[in-house]
PyMOL Python script that loads the backbone (N, CA, C, O; Angstrom):
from pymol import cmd

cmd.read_pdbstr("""\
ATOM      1  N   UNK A   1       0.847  -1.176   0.000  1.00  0.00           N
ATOM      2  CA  UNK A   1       0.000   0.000   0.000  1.00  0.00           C
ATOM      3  C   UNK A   1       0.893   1.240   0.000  1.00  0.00           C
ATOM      4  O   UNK A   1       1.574   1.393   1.015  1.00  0.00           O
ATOM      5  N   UNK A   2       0.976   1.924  -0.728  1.00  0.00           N
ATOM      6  CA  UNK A   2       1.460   3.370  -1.318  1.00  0.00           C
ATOM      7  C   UNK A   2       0.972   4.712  -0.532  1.00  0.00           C
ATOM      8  O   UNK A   2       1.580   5.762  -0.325  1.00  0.00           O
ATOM      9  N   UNK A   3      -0.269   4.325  -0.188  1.00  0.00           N
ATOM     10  CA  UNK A   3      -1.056   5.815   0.243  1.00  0.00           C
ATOM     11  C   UNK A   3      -0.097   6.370   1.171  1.00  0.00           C
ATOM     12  O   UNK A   3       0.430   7.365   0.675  1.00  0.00           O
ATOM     13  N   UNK A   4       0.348   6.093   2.378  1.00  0.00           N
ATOM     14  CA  UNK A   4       1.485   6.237   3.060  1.00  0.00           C
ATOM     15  C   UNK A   4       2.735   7.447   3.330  1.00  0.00           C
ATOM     16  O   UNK A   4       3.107   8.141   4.276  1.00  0.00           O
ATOM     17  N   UNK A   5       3.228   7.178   1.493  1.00  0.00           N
ATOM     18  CA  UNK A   5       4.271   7.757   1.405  1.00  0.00           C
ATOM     19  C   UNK A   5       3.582   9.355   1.266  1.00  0.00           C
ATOM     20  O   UNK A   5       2.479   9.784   0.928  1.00  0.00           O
ATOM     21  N   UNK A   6       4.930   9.995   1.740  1.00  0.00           N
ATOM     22  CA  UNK A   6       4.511  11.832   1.485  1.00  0.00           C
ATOM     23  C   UNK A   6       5.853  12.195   1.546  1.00  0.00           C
ATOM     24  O   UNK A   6       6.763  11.394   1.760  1.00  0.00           O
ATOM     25  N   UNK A   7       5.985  13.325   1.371  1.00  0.00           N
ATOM     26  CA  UNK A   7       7.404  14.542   0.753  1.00  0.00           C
ATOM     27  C   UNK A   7       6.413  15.520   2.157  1.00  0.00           C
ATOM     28  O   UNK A   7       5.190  15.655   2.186  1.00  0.00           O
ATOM     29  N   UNK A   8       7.235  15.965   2.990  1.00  0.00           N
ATOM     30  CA  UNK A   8       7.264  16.754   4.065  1.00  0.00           C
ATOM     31  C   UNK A   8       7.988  18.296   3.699  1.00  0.00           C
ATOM     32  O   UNK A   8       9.204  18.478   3.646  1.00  0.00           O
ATOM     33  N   UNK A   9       7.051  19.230   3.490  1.00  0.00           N
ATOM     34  CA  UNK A   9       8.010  20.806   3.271  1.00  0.00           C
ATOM     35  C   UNK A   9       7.254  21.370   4.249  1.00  0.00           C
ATOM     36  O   UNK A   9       6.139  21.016   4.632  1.00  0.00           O
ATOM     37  N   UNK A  10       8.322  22.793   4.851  1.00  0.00           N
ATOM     38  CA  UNK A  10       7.826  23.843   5.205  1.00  0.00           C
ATOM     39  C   UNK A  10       8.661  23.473   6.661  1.00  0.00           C
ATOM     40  O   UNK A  10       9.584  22.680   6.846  1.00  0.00           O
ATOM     41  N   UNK A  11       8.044  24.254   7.480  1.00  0.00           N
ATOM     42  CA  UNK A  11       8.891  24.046   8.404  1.00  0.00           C
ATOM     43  C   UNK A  11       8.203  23.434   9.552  1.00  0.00           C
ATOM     44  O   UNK A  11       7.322  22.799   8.970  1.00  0.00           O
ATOM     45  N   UNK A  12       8.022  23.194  10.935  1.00  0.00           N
ATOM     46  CA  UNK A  12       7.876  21.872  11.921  1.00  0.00           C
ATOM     47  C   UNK A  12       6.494  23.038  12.460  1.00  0.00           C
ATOM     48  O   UNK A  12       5.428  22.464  12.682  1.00  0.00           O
ATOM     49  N   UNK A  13       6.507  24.435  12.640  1.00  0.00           N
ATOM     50  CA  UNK A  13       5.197  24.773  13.029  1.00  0.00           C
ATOM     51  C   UNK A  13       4.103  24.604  11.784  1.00  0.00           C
ATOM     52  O   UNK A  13       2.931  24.508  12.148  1.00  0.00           O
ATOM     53  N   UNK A  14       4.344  24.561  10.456  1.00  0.00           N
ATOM     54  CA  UNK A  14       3.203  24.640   9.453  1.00  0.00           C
ATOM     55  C   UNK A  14       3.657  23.272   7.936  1.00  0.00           C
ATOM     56  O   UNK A  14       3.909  23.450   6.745  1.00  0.00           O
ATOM     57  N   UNK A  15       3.564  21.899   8.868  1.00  0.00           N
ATOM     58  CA  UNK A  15       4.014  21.414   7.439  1.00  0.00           C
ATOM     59  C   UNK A  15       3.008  21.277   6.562  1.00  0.00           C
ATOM     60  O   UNK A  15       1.809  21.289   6.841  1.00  0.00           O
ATOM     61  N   UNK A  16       3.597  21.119   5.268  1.00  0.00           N
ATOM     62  CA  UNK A  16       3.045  20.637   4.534  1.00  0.00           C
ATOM     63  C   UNK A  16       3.587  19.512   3.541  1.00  0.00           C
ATOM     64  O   UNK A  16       4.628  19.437   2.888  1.00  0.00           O
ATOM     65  N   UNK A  17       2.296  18.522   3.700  1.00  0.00           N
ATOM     66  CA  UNK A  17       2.667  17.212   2.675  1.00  0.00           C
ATOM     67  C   UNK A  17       2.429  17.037   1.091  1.00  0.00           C
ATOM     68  O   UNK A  17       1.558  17.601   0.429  1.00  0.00           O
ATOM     69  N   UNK A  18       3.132  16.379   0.761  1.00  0.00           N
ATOM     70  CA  UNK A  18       2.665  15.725  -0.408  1.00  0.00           C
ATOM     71  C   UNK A  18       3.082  14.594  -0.498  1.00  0.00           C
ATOM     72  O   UNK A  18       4.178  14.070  -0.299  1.00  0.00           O
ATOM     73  N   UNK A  19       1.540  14.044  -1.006  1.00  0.00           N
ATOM     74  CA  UNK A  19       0.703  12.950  -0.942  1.00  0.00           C
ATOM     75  C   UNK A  19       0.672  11.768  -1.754  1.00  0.00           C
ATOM     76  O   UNK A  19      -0.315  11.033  -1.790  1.00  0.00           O
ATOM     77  N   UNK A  20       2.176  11.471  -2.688  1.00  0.00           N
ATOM     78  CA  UNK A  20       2.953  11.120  -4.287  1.00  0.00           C
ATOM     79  C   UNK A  20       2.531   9.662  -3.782  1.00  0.00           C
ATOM     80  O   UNK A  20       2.497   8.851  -4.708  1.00  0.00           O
ATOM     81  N   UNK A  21       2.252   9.222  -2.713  1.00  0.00           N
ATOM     82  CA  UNK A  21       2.043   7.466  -2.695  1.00  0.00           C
ATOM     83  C   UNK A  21       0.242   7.781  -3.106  1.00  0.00           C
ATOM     84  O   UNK A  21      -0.283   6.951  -3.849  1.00  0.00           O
ATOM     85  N   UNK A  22      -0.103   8.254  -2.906  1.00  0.00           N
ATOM     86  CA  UNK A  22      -2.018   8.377  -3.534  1.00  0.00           C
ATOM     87  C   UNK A  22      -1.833   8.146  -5.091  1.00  0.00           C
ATOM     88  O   UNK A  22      -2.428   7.238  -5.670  1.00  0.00           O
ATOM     89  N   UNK A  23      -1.083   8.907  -5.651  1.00  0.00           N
ATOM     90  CA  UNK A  23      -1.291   8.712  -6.945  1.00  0.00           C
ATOM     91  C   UNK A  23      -0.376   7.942  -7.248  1.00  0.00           C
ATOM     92  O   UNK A  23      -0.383   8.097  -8.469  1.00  0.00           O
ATOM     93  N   UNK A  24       0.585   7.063  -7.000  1.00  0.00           N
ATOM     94  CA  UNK A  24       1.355   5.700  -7.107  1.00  0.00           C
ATOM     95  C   UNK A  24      -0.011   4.641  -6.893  1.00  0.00           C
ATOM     96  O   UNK A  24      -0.339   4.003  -7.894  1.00  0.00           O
ATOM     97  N   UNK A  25      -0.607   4.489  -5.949  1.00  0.00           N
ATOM     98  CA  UNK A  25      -1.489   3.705  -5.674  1.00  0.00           C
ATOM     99  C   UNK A  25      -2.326   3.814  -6.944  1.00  0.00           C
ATOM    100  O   UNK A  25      -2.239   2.799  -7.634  1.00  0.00           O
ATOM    101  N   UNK A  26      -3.174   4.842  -7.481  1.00  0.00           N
ATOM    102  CA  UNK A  26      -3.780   5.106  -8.318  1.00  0.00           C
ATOM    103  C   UNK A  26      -3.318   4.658  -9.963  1.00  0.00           C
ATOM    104  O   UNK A  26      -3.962   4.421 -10.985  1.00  0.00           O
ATOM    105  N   UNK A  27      -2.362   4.675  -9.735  1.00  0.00           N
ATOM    106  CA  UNK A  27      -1.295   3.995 -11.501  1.00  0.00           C
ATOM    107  C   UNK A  27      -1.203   2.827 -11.110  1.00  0.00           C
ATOM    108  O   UNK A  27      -1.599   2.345 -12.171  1.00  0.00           O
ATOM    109  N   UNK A  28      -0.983   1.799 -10.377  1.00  0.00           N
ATOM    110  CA  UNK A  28      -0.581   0.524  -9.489  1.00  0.00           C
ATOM    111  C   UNK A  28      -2.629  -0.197  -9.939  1.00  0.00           C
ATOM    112  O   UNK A  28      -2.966  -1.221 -10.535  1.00  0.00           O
ATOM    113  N   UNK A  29      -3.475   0.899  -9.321  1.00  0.00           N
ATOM    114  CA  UNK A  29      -4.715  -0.296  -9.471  1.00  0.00           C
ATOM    115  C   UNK A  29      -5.033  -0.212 -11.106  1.00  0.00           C
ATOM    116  O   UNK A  29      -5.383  -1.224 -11.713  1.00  0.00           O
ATOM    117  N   UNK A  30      -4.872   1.166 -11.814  1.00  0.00           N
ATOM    118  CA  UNK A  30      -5.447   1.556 -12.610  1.00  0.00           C
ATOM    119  C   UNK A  30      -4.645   0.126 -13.944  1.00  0.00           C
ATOM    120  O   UNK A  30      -5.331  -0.347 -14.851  1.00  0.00           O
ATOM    121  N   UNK A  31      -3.444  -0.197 -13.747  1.00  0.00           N
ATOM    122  CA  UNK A  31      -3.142  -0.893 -14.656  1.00  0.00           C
ATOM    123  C   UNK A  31      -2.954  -2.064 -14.295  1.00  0.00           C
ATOM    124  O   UNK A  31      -2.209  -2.742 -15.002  1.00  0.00           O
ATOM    125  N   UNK A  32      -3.419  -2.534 -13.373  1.00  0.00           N
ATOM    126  CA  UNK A  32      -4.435  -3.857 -12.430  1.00  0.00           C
ATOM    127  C   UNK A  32      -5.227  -4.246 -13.493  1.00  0.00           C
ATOM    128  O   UNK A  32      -5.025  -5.094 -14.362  1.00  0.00           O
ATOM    129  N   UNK A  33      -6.357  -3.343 -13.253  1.00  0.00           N
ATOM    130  CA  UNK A  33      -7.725  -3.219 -13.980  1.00  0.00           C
ATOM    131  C   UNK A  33      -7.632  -3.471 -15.662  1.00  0.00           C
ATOM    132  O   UNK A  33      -8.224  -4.250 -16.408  1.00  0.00           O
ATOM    133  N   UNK A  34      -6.508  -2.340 -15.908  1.00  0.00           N
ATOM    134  CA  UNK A  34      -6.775  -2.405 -17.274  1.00  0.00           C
ATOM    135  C   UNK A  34      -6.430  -3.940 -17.914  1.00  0.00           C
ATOM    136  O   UNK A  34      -7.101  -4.469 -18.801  1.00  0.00           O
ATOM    137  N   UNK A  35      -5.215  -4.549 -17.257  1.00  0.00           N
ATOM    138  CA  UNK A  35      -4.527  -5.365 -17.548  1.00  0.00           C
ATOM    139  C   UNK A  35      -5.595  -7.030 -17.470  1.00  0.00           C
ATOM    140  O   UNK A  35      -5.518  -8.088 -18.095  1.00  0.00           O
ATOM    141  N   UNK A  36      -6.350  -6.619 -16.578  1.00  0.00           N
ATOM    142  CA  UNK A  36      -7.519  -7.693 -16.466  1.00  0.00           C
ATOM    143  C   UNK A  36      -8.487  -7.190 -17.760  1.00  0.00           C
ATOM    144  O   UNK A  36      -8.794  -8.194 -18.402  1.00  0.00           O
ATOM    145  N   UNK A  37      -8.690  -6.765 -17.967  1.00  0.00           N
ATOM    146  CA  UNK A  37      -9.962  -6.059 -18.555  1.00  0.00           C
ATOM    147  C   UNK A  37      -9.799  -6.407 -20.281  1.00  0.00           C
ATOM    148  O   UNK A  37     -10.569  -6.870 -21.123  1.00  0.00           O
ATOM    149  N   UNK A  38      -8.306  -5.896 -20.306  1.00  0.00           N
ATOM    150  CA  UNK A  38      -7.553  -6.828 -21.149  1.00  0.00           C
ATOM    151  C   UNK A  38      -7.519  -8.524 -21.693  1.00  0.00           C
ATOM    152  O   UNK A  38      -7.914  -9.061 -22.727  1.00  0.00           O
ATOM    153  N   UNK A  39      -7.024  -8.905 -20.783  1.00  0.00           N
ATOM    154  CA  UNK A  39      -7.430 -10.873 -20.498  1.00  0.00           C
ATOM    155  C   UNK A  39      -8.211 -10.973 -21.066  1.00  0.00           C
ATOM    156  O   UNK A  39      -8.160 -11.812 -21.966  1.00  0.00           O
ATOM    157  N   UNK A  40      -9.710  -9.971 -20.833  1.00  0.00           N
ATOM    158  CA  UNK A  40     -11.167 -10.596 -20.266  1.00  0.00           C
ATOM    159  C   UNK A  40     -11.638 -10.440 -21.922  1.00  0.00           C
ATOM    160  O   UNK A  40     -12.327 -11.303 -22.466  1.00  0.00           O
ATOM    161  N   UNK A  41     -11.166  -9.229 -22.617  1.00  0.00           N
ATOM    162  CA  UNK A  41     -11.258  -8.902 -23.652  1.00  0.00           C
ATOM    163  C   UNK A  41     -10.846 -10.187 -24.858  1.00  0.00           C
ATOM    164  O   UNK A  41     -11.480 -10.932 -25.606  1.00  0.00           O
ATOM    165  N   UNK A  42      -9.596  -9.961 -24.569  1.00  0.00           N
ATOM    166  CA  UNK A  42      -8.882 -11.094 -25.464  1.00  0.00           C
ATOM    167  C   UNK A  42      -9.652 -12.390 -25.573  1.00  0.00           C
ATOM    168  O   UNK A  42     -10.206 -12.647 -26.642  1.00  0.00           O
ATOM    169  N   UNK A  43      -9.713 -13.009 -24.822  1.00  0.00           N
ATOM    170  CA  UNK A  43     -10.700 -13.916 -24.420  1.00  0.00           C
ATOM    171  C   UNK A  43     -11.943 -14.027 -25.052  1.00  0.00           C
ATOM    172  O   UNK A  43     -12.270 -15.134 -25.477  1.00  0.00           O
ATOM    173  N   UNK A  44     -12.789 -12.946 -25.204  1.00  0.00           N
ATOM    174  CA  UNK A  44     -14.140 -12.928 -25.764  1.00  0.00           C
ATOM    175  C   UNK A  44     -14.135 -12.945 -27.229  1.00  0.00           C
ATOM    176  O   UNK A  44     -14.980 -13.406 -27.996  1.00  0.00           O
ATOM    177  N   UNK A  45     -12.831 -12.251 -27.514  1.00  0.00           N
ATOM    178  CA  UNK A  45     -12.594 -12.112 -28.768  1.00  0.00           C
ATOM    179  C   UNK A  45     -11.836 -13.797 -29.514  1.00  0.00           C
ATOM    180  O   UNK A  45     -11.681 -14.191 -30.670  1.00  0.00           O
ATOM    181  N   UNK A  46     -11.670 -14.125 -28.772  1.00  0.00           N
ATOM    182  CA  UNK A  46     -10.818 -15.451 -29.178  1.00  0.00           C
ATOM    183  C   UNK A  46     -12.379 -16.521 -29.377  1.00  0.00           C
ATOM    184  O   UNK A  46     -12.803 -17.077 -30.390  1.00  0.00           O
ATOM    185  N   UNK A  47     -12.693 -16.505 -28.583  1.00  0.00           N
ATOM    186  CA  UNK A  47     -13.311 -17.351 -28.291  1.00  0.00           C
ATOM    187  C   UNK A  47     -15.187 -17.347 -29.262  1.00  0.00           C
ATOM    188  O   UNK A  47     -16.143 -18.114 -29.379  1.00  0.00           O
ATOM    189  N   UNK A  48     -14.678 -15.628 -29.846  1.00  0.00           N
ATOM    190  CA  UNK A  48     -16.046 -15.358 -30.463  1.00  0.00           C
ATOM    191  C   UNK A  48     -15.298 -15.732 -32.500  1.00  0.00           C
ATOM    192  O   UNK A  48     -15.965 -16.232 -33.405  1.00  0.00           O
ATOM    193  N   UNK A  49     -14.133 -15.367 -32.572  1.00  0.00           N
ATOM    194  CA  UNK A  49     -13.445 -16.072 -33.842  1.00  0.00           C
ATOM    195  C   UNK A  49     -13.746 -17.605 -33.686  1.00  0.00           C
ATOM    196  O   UNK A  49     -14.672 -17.979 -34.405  1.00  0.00           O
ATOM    197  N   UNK A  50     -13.241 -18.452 -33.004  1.00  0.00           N
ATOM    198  CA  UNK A  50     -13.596 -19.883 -32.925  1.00  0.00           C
ATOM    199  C   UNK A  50     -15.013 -20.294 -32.871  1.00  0.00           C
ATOM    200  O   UNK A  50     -15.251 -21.383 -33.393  1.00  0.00           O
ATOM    201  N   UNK A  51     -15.750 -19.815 -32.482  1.00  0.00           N
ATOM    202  CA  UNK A  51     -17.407 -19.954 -33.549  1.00  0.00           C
ATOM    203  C   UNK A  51     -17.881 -19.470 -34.375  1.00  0.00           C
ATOM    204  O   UNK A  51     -18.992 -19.830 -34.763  1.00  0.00           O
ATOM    205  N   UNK A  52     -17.034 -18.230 -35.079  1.00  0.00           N
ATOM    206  CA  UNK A  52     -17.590 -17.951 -35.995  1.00  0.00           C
ATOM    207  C   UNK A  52     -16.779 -19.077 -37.459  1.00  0.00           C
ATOM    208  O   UNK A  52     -17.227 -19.361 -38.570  1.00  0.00           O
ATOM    209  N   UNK A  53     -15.782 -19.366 -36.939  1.00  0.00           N
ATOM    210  CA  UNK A  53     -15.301 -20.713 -37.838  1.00  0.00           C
ATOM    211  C   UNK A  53     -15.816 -21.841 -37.861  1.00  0.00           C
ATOM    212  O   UNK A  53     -15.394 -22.614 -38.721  1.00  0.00           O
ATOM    213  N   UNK A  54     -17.069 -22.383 -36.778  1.00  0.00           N
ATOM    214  CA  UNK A  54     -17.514 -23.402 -36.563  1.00  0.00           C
ATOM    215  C   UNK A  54     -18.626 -23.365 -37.717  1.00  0.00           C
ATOM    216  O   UNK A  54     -19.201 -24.254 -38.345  1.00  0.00           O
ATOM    217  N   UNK A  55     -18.703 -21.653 -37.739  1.00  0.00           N
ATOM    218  CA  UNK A  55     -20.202 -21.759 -37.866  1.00  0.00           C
ATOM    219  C   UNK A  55     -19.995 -21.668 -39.453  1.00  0.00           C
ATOM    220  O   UNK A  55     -20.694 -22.298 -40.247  1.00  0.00           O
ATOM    221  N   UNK A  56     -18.939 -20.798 -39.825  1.00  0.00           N
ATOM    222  CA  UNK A  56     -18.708 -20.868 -41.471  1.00  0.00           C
ATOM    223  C   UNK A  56     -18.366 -22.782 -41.945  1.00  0.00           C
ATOM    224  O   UNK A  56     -18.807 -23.363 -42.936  1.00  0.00           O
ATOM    225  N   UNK A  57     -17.750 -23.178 -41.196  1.00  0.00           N
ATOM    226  CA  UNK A  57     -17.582 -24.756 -41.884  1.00  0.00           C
ATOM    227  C   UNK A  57     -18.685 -25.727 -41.734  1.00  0.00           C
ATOM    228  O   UNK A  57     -18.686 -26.806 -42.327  1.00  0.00           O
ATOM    229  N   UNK A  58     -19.685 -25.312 -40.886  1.00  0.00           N
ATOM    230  CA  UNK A  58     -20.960 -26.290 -41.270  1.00  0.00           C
ATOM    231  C   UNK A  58     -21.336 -25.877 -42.394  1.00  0.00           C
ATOM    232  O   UNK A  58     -21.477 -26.641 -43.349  1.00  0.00           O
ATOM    233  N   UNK A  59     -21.634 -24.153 -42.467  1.00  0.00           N
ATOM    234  CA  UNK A  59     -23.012 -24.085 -43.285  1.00  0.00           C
ATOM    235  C   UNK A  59     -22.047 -24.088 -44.807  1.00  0.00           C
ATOM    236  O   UNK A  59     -21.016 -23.425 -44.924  1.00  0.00           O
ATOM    237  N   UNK A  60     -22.643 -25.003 -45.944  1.00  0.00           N
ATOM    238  CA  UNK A  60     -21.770 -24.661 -47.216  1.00  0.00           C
ATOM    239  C   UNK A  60     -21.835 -23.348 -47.915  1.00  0.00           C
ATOM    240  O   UNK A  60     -22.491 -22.478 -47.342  1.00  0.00           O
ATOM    241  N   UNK A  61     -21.224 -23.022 -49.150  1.00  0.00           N
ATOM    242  CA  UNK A  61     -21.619 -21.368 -49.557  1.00  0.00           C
ATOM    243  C   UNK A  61     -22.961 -21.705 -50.226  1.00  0.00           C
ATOM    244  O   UNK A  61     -23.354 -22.741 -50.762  1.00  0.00           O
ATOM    245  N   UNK A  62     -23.469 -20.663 -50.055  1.00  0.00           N
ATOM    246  CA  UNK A  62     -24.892 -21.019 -51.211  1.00  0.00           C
ATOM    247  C   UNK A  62     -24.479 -20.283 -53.216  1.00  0.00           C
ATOM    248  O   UNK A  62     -23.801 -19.492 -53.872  1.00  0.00           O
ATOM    249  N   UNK A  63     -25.351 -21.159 -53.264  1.00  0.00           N
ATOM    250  CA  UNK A  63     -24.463 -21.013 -54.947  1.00  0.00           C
ATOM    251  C   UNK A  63     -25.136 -19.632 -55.315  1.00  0.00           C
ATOM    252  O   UNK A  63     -26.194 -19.238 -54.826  1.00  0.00           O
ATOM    253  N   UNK A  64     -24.309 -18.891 -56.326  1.00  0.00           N
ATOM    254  CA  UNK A  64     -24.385 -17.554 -56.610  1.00  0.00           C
ATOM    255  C   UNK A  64     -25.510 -17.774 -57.401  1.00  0.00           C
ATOM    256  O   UNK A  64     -25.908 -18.911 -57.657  1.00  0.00           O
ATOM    257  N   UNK A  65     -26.177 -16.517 -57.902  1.00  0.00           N
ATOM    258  CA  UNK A  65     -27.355 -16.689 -58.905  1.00  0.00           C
ATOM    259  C   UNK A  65     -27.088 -16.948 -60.121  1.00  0.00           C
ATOM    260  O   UNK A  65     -27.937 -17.400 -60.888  1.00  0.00           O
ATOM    261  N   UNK A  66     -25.986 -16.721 -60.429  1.00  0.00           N
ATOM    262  CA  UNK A  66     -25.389 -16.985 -62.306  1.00  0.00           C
ATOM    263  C   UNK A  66     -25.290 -18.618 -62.369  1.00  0.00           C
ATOM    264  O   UNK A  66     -25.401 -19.093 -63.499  1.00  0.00           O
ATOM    265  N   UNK A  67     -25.047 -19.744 -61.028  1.00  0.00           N
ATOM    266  CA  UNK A  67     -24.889 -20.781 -60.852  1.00  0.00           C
ATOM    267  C   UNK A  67     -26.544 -21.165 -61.073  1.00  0.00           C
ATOM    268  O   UNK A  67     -26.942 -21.819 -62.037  1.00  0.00           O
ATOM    269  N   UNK A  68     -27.167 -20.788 -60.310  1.00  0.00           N
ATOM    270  CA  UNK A  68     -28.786 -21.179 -60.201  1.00  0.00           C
ATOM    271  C   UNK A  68     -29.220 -21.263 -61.655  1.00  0.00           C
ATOM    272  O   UNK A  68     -29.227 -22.421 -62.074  1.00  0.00           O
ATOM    273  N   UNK A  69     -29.597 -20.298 -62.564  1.00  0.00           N
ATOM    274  CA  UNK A  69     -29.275 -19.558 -63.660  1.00  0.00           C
ATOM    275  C   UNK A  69     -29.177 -21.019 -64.950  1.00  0.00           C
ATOM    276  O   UNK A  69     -30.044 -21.616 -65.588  1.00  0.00           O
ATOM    277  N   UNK A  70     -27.639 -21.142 -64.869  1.00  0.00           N
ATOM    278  CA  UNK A  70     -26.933 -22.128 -65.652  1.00  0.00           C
ATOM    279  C   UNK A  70     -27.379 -23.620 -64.962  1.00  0.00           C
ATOM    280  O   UNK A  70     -27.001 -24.466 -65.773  1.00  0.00           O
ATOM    281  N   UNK A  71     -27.931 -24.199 -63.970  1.00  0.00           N
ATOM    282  CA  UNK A  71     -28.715 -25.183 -63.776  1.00  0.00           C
ATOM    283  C   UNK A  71     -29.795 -25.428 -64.368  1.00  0.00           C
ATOM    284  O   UNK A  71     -30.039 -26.465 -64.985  1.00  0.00           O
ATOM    285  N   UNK A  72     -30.862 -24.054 -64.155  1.00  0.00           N
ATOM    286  CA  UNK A  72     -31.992 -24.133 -64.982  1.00  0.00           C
ATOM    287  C   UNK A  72     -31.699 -24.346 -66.354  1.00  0.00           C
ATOM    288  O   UNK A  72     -31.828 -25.536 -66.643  1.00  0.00           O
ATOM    289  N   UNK A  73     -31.444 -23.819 -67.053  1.00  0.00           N
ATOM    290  CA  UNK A  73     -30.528 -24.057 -68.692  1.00  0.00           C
ATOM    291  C   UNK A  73     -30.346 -25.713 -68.810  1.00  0.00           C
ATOM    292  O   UNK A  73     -31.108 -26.327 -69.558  1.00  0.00           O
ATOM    293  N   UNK A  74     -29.519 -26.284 -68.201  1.00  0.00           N
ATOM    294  CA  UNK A  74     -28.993 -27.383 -68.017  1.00  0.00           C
ATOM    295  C   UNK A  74     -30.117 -28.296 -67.644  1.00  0.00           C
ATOM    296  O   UNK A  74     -30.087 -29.219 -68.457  1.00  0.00           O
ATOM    297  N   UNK A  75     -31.018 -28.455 -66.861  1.00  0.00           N
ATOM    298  CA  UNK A  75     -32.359 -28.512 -66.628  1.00  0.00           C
ATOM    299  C   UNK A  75     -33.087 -28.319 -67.881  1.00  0.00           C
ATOM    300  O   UNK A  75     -33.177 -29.403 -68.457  1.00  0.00           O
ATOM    301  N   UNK A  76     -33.551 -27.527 -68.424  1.00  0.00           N
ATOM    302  CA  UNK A  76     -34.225 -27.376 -69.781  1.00  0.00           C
ATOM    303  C   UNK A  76     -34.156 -27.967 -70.758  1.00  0.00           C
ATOM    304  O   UNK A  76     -35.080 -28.567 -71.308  1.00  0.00           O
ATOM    305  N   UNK A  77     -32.408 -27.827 -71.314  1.00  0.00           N
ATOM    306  CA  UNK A  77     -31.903 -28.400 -72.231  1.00  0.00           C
ATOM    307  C   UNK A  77     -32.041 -30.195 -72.119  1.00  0.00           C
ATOM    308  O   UNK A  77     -32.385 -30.777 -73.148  1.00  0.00           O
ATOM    309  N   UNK A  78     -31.823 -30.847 -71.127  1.00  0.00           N
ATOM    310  CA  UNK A  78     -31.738 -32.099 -70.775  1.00  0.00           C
ATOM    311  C   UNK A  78     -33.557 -32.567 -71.426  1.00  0.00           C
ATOM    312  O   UNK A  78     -33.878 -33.142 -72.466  1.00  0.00           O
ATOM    313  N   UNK A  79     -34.217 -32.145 -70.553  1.00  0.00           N
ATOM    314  CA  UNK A  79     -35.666 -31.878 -70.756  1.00  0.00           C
ATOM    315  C   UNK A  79     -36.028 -32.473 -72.319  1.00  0.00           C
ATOM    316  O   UNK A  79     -36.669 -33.485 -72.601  1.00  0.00           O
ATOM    317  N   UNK A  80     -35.340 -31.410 -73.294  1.00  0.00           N
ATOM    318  CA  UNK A  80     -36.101 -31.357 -74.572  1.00  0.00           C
ATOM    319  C   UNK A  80     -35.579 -32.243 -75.404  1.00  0.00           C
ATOM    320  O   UNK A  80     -36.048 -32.381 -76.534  1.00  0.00           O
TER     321      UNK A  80
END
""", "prot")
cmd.dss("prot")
cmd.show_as("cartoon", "prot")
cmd.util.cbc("prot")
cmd.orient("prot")
């Protein structure tokens, strides 16, 4: 714990502190947090790519309309 530390000026009837472990503490949680937040991120993101690959290799492509198109033709022609 940081809060603690201080820089002492002035003289012994009127000191005054500063308060440099508050904002040590404050950089110390702040990249705690971020650094989790991070993980938590990565993670969702990993894990949201790996189904979206699940989900592209079940479903097949659906055939373009110029394909549909040239079936019917092929279809017709057979036909007559």
């Amino acid at each position: 714990d940081f809060k603690d530390l201080a820089i002492t000026l002035g003289g012994p009837e009127k000191p005054v502190l500063i308060k440099y472990g508050v904002f040590i503490q404050s950089i110390v949680d702040f990249v705690i947090i971020a650094f989790v937040l991070f993980l938590v991120l990565k993670a969702m993101l990993t894990l949201k790519a790996r189904f979206e690959k699940e989900k592209e290799a079940a479903a097949p492509p659906a055939p373009s309309p110029s394909e549909i198109y040239l079936k019917e033709i092929r279809d017709a022609l057979v036909k007559k």
